[in-house]
C-alpha positions as a printed Julia matrix, in Angstrom:
176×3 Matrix{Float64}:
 52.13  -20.13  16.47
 53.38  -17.26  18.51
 52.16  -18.13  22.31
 53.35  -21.61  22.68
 56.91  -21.11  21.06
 57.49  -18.24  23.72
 56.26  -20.06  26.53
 58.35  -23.39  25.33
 61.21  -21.23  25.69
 60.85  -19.79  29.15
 60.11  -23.51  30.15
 63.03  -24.76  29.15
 65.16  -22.05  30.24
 63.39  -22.48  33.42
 63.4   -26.15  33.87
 67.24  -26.48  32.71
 69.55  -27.5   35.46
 71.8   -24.82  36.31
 74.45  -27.4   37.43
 74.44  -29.46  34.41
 77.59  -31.51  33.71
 79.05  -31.44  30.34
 77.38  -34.2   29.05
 74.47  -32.58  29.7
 75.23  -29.62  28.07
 76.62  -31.54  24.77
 72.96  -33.35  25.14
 70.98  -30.18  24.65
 72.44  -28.95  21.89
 72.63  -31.87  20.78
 69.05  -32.32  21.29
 68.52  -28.51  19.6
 69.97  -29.59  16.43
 68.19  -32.64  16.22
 65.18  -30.24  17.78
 65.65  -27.65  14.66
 66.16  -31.1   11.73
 63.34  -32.58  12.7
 60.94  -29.18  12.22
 62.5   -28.83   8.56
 61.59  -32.18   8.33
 58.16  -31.74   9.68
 57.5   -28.39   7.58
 59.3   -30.3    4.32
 55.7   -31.82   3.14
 53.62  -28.76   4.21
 50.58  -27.45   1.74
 50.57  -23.56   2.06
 46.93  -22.6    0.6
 46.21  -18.65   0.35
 42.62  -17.56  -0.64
 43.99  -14.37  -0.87
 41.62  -13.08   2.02
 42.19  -11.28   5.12
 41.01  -10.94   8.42
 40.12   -7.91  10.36
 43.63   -6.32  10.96
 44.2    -7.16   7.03
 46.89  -10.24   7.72
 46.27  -12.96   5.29
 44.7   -15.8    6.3
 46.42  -18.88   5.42
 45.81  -22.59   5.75
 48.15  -24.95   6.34
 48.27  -28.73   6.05
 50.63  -30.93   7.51
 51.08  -33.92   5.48
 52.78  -37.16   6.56
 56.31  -35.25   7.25
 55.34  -34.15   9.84
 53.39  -37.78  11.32
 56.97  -39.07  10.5
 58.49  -35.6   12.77
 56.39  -35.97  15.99
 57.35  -39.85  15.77
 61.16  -38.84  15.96
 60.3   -36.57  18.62
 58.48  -39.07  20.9
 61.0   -41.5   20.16
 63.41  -39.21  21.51
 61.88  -38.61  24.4
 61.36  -41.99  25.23
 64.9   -42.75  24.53
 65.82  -39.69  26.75
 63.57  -40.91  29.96
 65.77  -44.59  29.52
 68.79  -42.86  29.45
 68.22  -40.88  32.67
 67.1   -44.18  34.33
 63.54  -44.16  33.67
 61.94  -47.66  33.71
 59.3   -47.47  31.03
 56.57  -50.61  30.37
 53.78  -51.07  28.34
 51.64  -49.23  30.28
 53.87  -46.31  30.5
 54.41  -46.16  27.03
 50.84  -45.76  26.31
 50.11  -43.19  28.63
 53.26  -41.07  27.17
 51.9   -41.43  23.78
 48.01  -40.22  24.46
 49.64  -37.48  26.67
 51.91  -36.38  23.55
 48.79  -36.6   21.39
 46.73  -34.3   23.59
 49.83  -32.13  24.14
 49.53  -31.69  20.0
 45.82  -31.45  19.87
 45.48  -28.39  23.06
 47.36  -25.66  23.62
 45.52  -25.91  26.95
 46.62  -29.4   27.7
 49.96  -28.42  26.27
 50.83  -25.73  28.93
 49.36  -27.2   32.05
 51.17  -30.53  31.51
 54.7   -30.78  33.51
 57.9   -31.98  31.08
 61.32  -32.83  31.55
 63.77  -29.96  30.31
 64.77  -32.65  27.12
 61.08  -32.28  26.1
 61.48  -28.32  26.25
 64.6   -28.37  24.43
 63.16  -30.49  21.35
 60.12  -28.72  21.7
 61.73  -24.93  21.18
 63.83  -26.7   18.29
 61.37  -28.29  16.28
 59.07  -25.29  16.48
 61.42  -22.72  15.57
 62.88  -25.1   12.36
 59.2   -25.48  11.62
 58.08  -21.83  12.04
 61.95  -20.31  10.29
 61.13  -23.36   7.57
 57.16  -22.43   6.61
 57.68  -19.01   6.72
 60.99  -19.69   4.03
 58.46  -21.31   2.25
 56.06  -18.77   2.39
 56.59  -15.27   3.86
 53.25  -14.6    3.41
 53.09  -16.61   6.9
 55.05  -13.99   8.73
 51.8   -11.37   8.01
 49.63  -14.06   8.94
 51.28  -14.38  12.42
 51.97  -10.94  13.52
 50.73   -9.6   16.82
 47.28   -8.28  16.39
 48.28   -4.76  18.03
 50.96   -4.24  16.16
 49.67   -4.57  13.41
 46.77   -2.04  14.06
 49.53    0.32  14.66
 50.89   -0.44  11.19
 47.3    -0.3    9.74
 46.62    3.3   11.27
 50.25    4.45  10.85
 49.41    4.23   6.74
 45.91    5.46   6.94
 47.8     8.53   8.81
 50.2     9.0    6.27
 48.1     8.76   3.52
 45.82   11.46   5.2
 48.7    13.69   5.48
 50.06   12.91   2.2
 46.5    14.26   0.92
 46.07   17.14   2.91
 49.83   18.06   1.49
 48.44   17.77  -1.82
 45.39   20.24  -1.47
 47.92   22.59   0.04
 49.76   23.16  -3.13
């Protein structure tokens, strides 16, 4: 939930055209909203299920389950990029079709198969959209989630930081 977004983003910024016309430009944020919709959508029918245990750097661990919002959600979004490759003159048959949609589903499934695989900048766009309104719309729905995704390192830092000040807050208190 943190590498992917991050590295979506560079793609796209990467892969965008730098001499885009201005129907190109109205397209991608056009695409962004529709990008950002379509993760509130996804994260809409989400079960957020807390044991109320922790891992080793004492974030919570959380399960999520995506429920059929968010079927419905990655539909819209391969729809859209379908009807994005026609509009830039792609000609698309059966066979093409097919081969988009088991690449889309691995893409899902891996992060592996995910970052290796070469997209058009559209794809980028939606995909930075719908994961940040999916990742700002969970976390709405739950800030527990924010703990749960926070950079191992830092939050070591945070986790010795208050073990330091409660040392000194101790030793203060023997002083007196």
């Amino acid at each position: 939930m943190v590498i992917l977004p991050i590295y979506s983003f560079i793609m796209m910024i990467v892969s965008i055209n730098t001499h885009m016309n201005w129907q190109d430009i109205l397209l991608t944020l056009l695409l962004f909203a529709l990008g950002l919709f379509i993760g509130w959508l996804q994260a809409r029918g989400v079960n957020i299920k807390d044991d109320g245990k922790s891992d080793k750097y004492g974030r919570p661990i959380i399960k999520i389950r995506r429920n059929w919002t968010y079927l419905v959600g990655w539909i819209f979004i391969f729809a859209l990029n379908i009807g994005m490759q026609i509009y830039f003159g792609k000609h698309l048959d059966v066979e093409d079709l097919s081969s988009d949609l088991v690449i889309d589903l691995l893409k899902d499934a891996s992060s592996v198969f995910f970052i290796f695989w070469h997209s058009e900048w559209f794809v980028w766009v939606l995909t930075v959209a719908s994961t940040l309104g999916y990742r700002i719309s969970i976390i709405r729905k739950d800030p527990r989630i924010q703990e749960a995704v926070q950079i191992k390192e830092k939050r070591k830092q945070v986790i010795t930081q208050k073990k330091m000040n409660k040392m000194a807050k101790q030793i203060s208190e023997k002083d007196k």
